[in-house]
C-alpha positions in Angstrom: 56.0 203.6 -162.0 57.3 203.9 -165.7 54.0 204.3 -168.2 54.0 201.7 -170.8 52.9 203.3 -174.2 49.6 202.4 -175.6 48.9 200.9 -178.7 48.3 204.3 -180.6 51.9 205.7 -179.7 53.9 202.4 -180.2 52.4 202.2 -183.7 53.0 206.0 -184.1 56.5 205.4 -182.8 57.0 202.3 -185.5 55.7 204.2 -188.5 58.1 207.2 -187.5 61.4 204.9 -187.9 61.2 204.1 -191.1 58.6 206.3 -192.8 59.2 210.0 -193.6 56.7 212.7 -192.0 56.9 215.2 -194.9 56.2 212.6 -197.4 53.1 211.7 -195.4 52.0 214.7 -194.4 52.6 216.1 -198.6 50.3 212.7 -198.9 47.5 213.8 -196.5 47.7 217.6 -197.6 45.9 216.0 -201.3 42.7 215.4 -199.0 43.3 217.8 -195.8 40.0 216.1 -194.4 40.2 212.5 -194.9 36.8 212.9 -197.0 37.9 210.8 -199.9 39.6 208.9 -197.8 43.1 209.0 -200.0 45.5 207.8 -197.5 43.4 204.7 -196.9 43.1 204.0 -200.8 46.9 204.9 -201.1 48.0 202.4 -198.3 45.4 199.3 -199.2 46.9 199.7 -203.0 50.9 199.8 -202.1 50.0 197.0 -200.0 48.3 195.1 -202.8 51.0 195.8 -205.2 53.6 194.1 -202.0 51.2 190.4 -202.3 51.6 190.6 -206.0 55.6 191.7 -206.6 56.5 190.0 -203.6 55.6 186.4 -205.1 57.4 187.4 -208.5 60.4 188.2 -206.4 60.7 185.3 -204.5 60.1 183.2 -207.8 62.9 185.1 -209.6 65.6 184.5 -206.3 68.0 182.0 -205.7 69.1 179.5 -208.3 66.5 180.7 -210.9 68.1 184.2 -210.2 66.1 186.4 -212.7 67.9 190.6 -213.3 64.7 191.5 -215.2 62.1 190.5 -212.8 64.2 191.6 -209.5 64.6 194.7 -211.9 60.6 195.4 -212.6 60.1 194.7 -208.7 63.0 196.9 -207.4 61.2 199.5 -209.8 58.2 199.5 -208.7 58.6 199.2 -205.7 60.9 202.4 -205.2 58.4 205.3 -206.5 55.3 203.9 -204.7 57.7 203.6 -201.4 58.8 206.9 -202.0 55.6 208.2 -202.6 54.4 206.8 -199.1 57.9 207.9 -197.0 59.5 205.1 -197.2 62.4 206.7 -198.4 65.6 204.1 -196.8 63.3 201.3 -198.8 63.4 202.9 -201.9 66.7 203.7 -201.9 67.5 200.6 -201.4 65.2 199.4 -204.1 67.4 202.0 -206.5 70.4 200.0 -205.8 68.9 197.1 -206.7 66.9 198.1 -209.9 70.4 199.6 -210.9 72.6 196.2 -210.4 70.2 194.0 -211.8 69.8 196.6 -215.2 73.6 196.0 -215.8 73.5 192.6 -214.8 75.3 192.4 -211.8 74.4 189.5 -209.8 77.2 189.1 -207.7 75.7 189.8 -203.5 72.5 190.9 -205.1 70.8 187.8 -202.8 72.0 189.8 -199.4 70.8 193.1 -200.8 67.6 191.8 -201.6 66.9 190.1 -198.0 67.9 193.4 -196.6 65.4 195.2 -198.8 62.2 192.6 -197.7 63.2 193.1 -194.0 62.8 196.7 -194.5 59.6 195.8 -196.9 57.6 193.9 -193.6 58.7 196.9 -191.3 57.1 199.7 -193.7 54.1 197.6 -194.2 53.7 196.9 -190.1 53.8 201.0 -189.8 52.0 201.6 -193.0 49.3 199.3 -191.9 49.9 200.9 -188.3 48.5 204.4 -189.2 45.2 202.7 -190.3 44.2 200.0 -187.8 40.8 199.4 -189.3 42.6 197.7 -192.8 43.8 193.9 -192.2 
């Protein structure tokens, strides 16, 4: 009988898709020990940062389509994904903060659903690799 993974390797599993292992491990070589607890801090303040750009995103979508904000968002966003391995996401969030600089609106809307897809799955494995934070 097939073993069905627990709950330790599917959330391993999710966190490896879409977040890089060098960036994390780069992360966790800053406090080898976990004494000050720096991955924990890291992850609980990128995920902050997601419930207050996230908002300011949504408000600057659609008919009230706003470059600037959708540019301060994309920028942000990219270096502290980066920073945490979620490399596809900021890249994504590059292409983004680039368009909306010169203006280009034009299929920005589809670029920027694809980009808070990928948002929701790096939070899920972020949040993954420390159960014990909501």
């Amino acid at each position: 009988m097939p073993s069905t993974p627990n709950p330790d390797q599917q959330a391993a599993s999710a966190a490896n898709f879409c977040l890089d292992a060098q960036a994390l491990a780069r992360l966790q070589e800053l406090d080898p020990n976990g004494a000050n607890k720096l991955m924990e801090r890291v992850i609980t303040a990128y995920v902050k940062s997601l419930e207050r750009l996230l908002p300011e995103l949504e408000s600057a979508r659609g008919d009230n389509l706003d470059p600037n904000v959708v540019r301060h968002v994309c920028h942000t966003l990219k270096s502290s994904s980066a920073s945490l391995g979620a490399l596809d996401l900021a890249e994504r969030c590059a292409e983004i903060e680039t368009l909306a600089r010169i203006g280009q609106t034009d299929g920005l809307e589809p670029l920027l659903d694809g980009m808070l897809a990928q948002v929701i799955q790096v939070r899920q494995a972020l949040l993954s690799l420390l159960p014990n934070i909501p």
